[in-house]
TIBA-67950 format. One record per residue: residue in one letter; chain; x, y, z of N, C-alpha, C, O in turn; residue number from 1. Coordinates in Angstrom, 1 decimal, m for minus. Layout:
// TIBA-67950
A, A, X, Y, Z, X, Y, Z, X, Y, Z, X, Y, Z, NUM;
...
END
This chain:
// TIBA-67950
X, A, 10.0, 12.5, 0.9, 9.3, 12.0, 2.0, 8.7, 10.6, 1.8, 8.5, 9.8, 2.7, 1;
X, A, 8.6, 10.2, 0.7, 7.8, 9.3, m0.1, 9.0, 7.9, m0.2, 8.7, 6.8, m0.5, 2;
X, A, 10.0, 8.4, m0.1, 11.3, 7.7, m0.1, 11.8, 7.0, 1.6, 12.3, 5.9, 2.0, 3;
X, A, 11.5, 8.1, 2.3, 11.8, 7.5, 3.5, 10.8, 7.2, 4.4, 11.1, 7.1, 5.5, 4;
X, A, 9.6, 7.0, 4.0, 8.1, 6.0, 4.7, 8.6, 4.5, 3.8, 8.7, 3.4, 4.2, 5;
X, A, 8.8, 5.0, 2.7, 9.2, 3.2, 2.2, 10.1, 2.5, 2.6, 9.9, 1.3, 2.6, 6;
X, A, 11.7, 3.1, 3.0, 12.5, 2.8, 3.4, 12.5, 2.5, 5.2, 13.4, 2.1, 5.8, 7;
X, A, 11.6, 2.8, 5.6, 11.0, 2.6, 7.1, 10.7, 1.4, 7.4, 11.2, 0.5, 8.1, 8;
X, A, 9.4, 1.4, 6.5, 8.5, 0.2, 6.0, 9.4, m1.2, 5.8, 9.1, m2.3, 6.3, 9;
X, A, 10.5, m0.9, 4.9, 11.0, m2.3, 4.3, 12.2, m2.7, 5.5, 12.5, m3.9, 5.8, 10;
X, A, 12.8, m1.5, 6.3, 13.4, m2.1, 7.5, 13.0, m3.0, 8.6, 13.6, m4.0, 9.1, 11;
X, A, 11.5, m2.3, 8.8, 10.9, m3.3, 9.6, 10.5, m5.0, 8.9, 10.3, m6.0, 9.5, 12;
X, A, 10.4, m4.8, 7.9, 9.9, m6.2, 7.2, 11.1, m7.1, 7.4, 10.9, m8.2, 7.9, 13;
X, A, 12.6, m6.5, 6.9, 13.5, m7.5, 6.9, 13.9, m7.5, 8.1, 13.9, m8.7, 8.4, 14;
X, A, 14.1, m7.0, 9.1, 14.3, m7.6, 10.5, 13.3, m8.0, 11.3, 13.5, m8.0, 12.6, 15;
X, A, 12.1, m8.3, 10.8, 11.6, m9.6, 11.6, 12.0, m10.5, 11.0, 12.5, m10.7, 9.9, 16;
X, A, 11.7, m11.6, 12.5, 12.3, m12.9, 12.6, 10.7, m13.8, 11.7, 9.5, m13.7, 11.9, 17;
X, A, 11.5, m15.0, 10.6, 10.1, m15.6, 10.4, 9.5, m16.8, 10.9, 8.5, m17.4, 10.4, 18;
X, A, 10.0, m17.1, 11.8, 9.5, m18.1, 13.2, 9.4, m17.8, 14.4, 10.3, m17.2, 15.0, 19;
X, A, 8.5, m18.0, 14.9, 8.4, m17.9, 16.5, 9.2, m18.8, 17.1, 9.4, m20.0, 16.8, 20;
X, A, 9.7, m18.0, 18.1, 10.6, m19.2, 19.1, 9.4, m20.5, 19.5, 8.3, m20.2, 19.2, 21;
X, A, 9.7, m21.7, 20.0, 9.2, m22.4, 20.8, 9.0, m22.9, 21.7, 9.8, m23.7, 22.2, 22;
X, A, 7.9, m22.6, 22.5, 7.2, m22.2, 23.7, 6.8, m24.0, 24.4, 6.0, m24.8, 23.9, 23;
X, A, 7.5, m24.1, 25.4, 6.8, m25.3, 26.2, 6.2, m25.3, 27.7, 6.7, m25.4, 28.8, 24;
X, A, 5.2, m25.3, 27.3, 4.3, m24.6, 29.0, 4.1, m26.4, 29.5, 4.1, m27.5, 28.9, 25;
X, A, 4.2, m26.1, 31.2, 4.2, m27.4, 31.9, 2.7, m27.2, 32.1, 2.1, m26.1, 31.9, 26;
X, A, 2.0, m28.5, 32.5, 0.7, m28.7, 33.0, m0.2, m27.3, 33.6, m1.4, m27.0, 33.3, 27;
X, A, 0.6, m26.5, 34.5, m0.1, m25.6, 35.4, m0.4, m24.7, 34.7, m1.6, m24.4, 34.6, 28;
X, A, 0.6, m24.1, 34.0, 0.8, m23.5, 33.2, m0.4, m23.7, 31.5, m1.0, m22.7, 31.1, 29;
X, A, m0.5, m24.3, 31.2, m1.8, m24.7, 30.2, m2.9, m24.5, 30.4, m3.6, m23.8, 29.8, 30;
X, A, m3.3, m25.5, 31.9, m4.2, m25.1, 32.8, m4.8, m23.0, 32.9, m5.8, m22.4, 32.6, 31;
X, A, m3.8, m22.6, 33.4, m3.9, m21.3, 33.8, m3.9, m20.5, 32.9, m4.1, m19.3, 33.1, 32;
X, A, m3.7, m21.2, 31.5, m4.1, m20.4, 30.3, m5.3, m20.3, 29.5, m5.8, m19.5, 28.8, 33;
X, A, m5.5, m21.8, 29.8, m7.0, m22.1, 29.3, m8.0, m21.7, 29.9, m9.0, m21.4, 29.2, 34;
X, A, m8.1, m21.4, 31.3, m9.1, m20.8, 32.3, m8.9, m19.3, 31.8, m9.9, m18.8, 31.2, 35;
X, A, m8.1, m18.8, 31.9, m7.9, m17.2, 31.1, m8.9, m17.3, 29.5, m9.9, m16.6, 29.4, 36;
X, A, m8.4, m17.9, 28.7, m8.5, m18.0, 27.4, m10.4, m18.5, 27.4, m11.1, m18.1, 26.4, 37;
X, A, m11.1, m19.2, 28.4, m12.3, m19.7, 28.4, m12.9, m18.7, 29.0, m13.9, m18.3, 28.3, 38;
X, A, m12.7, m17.9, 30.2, m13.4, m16.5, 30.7, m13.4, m15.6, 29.7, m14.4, m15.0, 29.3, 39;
X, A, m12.1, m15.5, 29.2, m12.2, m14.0, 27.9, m13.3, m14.3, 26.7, m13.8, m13.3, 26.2, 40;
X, A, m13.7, m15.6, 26.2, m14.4, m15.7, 25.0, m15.9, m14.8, 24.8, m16.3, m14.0, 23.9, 41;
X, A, m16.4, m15.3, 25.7, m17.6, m14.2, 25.9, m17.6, m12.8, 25.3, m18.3, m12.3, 24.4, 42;
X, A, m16.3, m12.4, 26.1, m16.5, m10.8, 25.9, m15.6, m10.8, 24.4, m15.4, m9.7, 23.9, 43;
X, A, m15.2, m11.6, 24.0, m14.5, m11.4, 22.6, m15.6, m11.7, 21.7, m15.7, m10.9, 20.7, 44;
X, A, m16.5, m12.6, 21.8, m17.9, m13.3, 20.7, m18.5, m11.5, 20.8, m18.5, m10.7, 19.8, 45;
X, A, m19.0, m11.2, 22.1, m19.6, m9.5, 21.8, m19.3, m8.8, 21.4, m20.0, m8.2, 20.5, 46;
X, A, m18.2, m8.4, 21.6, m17.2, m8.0, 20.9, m17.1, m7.8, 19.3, m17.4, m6.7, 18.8, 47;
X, A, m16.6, m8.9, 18.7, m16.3, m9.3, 17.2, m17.7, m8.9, 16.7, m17.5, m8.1, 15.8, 48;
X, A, m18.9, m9.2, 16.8, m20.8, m9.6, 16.9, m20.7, m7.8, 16.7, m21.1, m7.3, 15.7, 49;
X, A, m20.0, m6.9, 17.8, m20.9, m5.4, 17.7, m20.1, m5.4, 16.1, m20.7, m5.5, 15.1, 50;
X, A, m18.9, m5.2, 16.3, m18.1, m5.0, 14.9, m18.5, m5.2, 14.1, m19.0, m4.3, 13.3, 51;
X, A, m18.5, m6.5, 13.9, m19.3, m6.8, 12.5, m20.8, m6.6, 11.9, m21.3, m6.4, 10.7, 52;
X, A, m21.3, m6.8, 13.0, m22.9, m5.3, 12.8, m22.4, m3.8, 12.7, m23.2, m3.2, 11.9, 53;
X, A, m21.6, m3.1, 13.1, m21.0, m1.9, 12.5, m20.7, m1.8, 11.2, m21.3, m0.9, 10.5, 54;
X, A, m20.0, m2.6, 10.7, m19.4, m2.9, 9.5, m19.5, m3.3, 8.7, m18.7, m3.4, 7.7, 55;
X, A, m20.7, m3.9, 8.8, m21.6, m4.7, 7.8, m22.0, m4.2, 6.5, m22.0, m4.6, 5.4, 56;
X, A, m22.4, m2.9, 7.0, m23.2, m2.3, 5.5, m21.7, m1.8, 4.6, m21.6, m2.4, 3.5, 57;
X, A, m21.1, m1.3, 4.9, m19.7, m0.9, 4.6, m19.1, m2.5, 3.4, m19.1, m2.7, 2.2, 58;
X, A, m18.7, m3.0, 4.2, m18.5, m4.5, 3.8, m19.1, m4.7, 2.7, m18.6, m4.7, 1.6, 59;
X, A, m20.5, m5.0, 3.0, m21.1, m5.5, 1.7, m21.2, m4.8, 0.7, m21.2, m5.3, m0.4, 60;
X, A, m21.2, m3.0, 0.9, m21.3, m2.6, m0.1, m20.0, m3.0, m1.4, m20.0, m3.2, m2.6, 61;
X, A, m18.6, m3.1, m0.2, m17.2, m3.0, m1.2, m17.6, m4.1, m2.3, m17.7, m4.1, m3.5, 62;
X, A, m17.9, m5.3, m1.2, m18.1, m6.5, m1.4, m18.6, m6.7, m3.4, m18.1, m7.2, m4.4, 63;
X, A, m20.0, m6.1, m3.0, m21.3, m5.5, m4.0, m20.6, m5.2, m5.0, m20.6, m6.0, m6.0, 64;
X, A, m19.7, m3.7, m5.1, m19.0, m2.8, m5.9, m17.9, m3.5, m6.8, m17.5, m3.2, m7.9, 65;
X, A, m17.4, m4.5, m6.0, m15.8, m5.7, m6.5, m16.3, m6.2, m7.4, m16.0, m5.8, m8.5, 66;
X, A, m17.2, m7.3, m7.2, m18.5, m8.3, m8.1, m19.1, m7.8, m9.1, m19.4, m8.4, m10.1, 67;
X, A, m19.3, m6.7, m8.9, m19.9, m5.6, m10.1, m18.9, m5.4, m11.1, m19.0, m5.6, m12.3, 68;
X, A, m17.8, m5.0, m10.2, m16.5, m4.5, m11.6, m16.3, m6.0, m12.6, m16.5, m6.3, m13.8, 69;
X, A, m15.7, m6.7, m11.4, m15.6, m7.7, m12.0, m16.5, m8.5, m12.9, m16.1, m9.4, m13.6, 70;
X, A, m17.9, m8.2, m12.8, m18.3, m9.1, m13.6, m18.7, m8.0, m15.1, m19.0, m8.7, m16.0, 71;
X, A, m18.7, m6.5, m15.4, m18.2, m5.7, m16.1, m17.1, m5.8, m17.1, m17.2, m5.4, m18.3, 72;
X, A, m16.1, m6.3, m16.8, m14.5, m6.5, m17.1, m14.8, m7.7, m18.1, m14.7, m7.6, m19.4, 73;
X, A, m15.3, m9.1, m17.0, m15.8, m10.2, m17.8, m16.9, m9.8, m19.2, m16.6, m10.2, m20.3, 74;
X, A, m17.9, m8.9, m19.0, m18.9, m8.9, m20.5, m18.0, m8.2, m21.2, m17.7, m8.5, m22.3, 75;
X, A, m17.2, m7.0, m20.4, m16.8, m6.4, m21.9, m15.5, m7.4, m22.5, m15.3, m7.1, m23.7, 76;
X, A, m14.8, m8.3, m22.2, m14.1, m8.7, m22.3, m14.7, m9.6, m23.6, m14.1, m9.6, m24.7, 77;
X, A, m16.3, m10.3, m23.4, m16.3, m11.4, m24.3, m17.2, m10.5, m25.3, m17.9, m11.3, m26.0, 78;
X, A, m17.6, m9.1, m25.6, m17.9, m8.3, m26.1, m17.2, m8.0, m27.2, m17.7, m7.7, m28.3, 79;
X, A, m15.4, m8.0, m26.6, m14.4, m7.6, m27.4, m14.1, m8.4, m28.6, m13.6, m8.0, m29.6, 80;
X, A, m14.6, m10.0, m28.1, m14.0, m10.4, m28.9, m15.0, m10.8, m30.2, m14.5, m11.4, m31.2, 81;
END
């Protein structure tokens, strides 16, 4: 099973493409994107803002627990020697 989640996995990796084609929008077009792209921000800033107040405590703790190991690793390291 363990063999064919990996072999799934690496299918999809080698048949993506590693460039995006190249996109050329005329004037109206830019226009009508940027008006889209300026109304949506709002609700994207609240958005991202609830999340990361969700996720905050979580976060910091890994954050907290990383810094810890690592600075662990470092004393016993000059401990060793």
């Amino acid at each position: 099973m363990r063999l064919l989640t990996i072999l799934f996995v690496m299918s999809f990796l080698f048949s993506c493409k590693t460039e995006a084609p190249k996109v050329r929008l005329n004037k109206e077009e830019r226009k009508y994107i940027d008006s889209i792209f300026s109304q949506r921000i709002p609700d994207l800033d609240t958005m991202l803002d609830s999340i990361c107040l969700a996720n905050r405590t979580d976060h910091y703790q890994s954050i907290k627990d990383s810094l810890i190991s690592v600075r662990i690793k470092e004393i016993e390291a000059i401990r060793g020697k």
